[in-house]
One Martini backbone bead per residue (centre of mass of N, CA, C, O) as a GRO file, in nm:
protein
  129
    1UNK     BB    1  -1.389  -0.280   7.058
    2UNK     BB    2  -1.142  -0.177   6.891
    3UNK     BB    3  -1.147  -0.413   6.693
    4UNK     BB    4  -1.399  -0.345   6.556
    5UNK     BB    5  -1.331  -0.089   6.476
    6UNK     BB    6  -1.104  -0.162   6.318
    7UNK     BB    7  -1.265  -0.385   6.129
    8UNK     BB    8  -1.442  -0.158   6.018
    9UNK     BB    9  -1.230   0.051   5.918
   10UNK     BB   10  -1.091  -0.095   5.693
   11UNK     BB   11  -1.341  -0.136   5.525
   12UNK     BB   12  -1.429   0.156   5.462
   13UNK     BB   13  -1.084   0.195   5.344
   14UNK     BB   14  -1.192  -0.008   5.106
   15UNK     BB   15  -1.408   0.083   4.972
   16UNK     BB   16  -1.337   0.354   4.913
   17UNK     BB   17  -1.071   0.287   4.735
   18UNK     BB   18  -1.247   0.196   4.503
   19UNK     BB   19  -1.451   0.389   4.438
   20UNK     BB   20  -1.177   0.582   4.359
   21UNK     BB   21  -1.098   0.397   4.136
   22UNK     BB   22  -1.345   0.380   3.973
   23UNK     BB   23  -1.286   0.692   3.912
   24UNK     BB   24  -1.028   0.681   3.789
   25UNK     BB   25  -1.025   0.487   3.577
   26UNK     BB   26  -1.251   0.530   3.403
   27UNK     BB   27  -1.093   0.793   3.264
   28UNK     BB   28  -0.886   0.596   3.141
   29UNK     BB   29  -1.040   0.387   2.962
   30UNK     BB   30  -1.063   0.608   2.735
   31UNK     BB   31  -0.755   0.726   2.715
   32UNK     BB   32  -0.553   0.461   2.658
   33UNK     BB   33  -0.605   0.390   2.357
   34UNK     BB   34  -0.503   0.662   2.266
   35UNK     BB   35  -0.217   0.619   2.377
   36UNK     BB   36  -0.146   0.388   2.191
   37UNK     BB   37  -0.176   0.474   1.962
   38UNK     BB   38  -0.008   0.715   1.953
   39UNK     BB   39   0.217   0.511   2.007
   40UNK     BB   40   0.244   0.355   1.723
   41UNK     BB   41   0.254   0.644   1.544
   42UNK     BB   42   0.534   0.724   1.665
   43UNK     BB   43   0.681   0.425   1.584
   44UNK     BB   44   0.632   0.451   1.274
   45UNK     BB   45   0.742   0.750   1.231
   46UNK     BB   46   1.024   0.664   1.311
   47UNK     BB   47   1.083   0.301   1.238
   48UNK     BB   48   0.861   0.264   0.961
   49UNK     BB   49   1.109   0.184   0.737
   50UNK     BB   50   1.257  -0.016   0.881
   51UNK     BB   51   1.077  -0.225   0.973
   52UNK     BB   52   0.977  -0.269   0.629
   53UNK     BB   53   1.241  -0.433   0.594
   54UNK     BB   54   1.237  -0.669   0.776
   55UNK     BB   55   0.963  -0.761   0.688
   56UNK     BB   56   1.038  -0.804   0.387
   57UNK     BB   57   1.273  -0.984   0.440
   58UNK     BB   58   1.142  -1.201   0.631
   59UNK     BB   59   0.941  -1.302   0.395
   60UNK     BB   60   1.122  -1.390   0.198
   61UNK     BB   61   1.256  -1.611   0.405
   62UNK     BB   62   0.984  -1.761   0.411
   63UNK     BB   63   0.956  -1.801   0.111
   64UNK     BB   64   1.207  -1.978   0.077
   65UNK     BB   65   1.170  -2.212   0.294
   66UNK     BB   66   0.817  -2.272   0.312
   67UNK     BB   67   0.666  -2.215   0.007
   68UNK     BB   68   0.827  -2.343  -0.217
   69UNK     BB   69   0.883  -2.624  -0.120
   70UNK     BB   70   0.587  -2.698  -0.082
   71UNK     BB   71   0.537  -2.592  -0.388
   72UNK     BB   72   0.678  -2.823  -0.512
   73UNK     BB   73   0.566  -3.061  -0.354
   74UNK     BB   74   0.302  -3.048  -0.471
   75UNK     BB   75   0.363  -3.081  -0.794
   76UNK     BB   76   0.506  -3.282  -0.799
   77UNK     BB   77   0.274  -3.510  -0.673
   78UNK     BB   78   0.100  -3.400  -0.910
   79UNK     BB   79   0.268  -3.563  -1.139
   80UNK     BB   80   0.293  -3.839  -1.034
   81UNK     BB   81  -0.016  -3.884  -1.047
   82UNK     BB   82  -0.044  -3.826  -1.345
   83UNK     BB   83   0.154  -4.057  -1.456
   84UNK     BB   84   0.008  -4.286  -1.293
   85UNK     BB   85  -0.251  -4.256  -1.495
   86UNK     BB   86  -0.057  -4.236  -1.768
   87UNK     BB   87   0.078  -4.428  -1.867
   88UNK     BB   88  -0.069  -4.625  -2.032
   89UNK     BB   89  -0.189  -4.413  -2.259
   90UNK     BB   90   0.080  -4.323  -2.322
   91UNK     BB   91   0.396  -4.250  -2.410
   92UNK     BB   92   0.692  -4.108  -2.362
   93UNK     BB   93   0.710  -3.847  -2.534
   94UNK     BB   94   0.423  -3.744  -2.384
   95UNK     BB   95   0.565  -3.750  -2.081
   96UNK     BB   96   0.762  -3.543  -2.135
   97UNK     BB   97   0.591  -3.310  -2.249
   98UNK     BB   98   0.451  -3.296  -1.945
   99UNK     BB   99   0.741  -3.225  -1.790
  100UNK     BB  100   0.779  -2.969  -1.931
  101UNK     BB  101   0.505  -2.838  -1.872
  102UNK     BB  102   0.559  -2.886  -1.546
  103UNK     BB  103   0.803  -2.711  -1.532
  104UNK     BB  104   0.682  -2.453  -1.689
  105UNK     BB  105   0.437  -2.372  -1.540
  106UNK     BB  106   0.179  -2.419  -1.770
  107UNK     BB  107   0.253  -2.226  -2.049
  108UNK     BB  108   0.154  -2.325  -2.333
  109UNK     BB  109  -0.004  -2.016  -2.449
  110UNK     BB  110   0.257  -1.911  -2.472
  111UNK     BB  111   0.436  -2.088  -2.636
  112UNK     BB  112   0.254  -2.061  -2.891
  113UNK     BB  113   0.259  -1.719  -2.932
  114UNK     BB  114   0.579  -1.641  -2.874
  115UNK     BB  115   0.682  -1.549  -2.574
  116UNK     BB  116   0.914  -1.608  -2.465
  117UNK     BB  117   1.102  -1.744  -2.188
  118UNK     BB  118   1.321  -1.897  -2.011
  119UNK     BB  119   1.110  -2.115  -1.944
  120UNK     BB  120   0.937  -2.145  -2.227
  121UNK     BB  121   1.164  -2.248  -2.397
  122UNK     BB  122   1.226  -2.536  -2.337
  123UNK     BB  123   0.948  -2.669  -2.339
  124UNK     BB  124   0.938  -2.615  -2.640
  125UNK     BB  125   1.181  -2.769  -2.744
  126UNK     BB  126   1.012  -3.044  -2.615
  127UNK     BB  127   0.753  -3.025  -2.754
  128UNK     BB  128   0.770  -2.893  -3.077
  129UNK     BB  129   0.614  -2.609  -3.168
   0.00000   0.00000   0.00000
């Protein structure tokens, strides 16, 4: 009978500290977010000038590694395919003037209008307008 009694009790004394953690967590559930924010907005103004430099140092180091490369490989692969539908059309000439074109990022328009920066001036020379 002992036994039985200590495994009745065991459940009783389980169930028990259930019923009060669940008393317990409900209103901790309310205030976690709250403290987590509030510990956010801490290190925030702690550390969020020094954090904002290293984010922005980050961000110049992965655009210099991996978009600008992306971005050149996309530009040549598609001045390739437009020289090789272009090819037979054109003349060298003219196919130059397509590469100085798009060598200076396509700003025919800037190059036109008398505006020039150091990229539209080559584009120019090689365009002759």
């Amino acid at each position: 009978m002992r036994s039985v009694t200590l495994g009745f009790v065991s459940l009783l004394v389980s169930a028990w500290v259930d019923k009060i953690s669940a008393t317990v967590r409900t209103p901790l559930d309310r205030v976690w977010p709250v403290l987590v924010f509030l510990a956010l907005v801490a290190a925030g103004w702690i550390g969020g000038r020094a954090l904002f430099r290293v984010a922005e140092s980050n961000f110049w180091s992965m655009n210099s590694v991996a978009v600008e490369p992306a971005y050149i490989a996309c530009r040549e692969l598609l001045r390739h395919i437009v020289e090789g539908v272009l090819r037979g059309r054109r003349t060298q000439s003219q196919l130059a003037k397509l590469r100085a074109v798009t060598a200076c990022g396509g700003r025919r328009r800037v190059m036109r209008s008398g505006d020039f920066g150091a990229r539209a001036g080559l584009a120019h020379l090689a365009l002759g307008d």
